[in-house]
N, C-alpha and C positions, 0 to 999 in steps of 0.2 A: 438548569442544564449546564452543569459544569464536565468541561471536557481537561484532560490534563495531556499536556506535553510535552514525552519525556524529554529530559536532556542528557544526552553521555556524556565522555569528555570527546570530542572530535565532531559531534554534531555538528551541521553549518544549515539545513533547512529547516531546524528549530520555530523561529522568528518568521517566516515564511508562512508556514504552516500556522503561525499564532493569529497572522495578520487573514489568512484564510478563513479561519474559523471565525472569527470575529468581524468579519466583512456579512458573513449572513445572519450574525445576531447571535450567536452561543458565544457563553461564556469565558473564553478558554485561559490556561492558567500554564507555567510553565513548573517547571516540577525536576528536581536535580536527582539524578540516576540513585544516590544514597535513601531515596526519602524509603519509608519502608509502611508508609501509608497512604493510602487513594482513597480514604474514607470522604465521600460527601460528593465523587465524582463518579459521573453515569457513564463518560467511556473515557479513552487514552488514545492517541495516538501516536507511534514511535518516527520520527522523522527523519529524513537521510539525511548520509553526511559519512563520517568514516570513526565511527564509533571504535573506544581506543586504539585510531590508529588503524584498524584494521588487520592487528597484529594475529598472530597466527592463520585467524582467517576472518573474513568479513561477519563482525554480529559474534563471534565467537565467546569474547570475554565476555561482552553485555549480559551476554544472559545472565549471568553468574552476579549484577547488581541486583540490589536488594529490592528496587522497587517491582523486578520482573516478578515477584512471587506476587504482586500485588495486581500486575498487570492477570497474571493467570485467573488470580478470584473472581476480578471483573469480567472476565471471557468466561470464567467458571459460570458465574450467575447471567451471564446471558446477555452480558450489558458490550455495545460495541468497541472492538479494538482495529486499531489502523497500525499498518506497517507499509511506509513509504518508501523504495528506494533498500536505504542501508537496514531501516525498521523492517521490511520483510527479510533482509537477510538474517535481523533478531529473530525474527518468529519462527524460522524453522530453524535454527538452531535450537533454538529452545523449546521445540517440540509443539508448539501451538499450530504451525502450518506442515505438511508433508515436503519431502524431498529436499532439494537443495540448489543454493545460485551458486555457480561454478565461472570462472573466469569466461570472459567473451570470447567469441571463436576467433575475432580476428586480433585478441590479444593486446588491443589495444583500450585505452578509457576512450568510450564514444558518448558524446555529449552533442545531441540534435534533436531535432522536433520528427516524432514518428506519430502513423497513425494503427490507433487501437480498436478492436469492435467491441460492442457491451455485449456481452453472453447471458446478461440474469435482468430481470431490471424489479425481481420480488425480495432485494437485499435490505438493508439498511443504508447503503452506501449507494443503492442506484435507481433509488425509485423513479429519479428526475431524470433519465433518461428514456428514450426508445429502444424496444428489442433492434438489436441490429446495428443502434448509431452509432457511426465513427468518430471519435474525438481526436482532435491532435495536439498532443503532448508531448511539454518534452522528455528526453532520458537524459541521464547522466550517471554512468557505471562502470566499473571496470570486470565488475563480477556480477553478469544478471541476467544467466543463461540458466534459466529453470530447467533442473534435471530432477527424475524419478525413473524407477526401478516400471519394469513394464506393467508390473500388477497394479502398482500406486498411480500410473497414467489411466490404466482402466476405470480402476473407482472415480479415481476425481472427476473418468468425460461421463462413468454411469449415473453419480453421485449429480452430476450437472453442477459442480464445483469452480470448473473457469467461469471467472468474472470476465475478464479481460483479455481478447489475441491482438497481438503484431495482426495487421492487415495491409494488403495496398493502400495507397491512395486512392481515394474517390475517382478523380480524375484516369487516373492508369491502372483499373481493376483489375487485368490482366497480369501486373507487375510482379515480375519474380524477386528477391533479391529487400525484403522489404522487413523480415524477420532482423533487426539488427544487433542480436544478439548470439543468435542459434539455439534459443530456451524449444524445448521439446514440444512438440505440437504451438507452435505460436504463442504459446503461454505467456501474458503479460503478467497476467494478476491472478489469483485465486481466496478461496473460500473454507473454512471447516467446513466440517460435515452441517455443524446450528446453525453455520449462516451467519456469524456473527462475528467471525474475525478475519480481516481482510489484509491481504498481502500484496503490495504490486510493484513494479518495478519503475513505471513511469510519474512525474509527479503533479499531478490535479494542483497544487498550493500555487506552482509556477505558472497557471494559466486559468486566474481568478480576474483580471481585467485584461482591456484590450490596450492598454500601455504596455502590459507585460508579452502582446503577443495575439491575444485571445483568450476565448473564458470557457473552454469544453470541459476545463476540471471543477468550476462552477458548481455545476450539477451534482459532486460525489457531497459535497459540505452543505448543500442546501438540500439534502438526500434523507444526510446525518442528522441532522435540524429536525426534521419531522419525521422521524423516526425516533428520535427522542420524547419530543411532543405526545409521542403517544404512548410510547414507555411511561413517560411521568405523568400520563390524563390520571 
């Protein structure tokens, strides 16, 4: 069960992300943006971080590396793909997720611990959760205010495509003001139509022990795990 990930030139959750996957037992490998094969590896995961730069726009140029064509075959044949952060801003650029992350409403980079609810838990990525549980993760964004066109919010809520909303806290369910981004319907994370390539904005890597915090991103990597398991039975 080999998992690969990428690396651009500006990546900084790379290593993160390495030490994630590899805490619950899969393979993982690190993989430079040029390579132009993924042959031998069952999924990819793109990591945040500010991928060249962030130049024109967030995820912009990435696409346009060589190993994205490689990332598409493995999402083509069914095998799981992760976009973290600055990697979901890859993935709709480059066409694998719908709509787009558009700068924060309050314009600034916000970097804190929010909490999210699980919307699916029949993924690849969230079997080890309960419908409904809250996890608290952190963000770190400057662009991560999910937008779409009114038609593409309908499929995605008919499609049952969010993975993941901005929610209150446990504590203050009542709380307004908890959305820290302003992404369209509390959209954290989302989903293709298969089910198989996942896009989010918060990051599961940074909340794999409780030195770092807590471990509610635990569950997305030890998810992945046995979902591959049964991929390769």
């Amino acid at each position: 069960m080999r998992v690969a990930v990428v690396q651009f030139p500006g990546s900084n959750c790379d290593q993160d992300t390495l030490w994630a996957l590899r805490l619950v037992g899969l393979q993982a490998e690190l993989v430079w943006h040029t390579e132009g094969s993924l042959e031998g590896f069952q999924a990819a995961i793109l990591p945040g971080g500010f991928s060249y730069g962030d130049y024109l726009r967030a995820g912009a140029l990435a696409k346009f590396s060589p190993v994205m064509q490689e990332v598409r075959r493995l999402a083509s044949r069914g095998y799981p793909v992760v976009g973290i952060c600055n990697g979901f801003q890859v993935l709709t650029e480059a066409g694998l997720l719908p709509g787009a992350l558009l700068a924060n409403t309050n314009l600034h980079f916000t970097c804190k611990e929010v909490f999210v609810r699980v919307e699916r838990i029949d993924l690849p990525f969230t079997s080890g959760y309960s419908p409904g549980q809250l996890l608290r993760l952190p963000i770190a964004h400057g662009e991560g205010r999910y937008y779409a066109d009114a038609e593409t919010l309908e499929r995605l809520e008919q499609n049952h495509q969010v993975v993941f909303r901005y929610a209150p806290p446990p504590s203050t369910p009542e709380a307004t003001g908890y959305n820290p981004n302003g992404s369209l319907h509390d959209i954290a994370g989302i989903v293709n139509e298969k089910g198989n390539v996942l896009g989010m904005m918060p990051h599961p890597e940074r909340a794999v022990e409780e030195v770092l915090g807590g471990t509610d991103g635990l569950g997305l990597f030890r998810s992945l795990k046995a979902a591959l398991e049964v991929l390769l039975a």
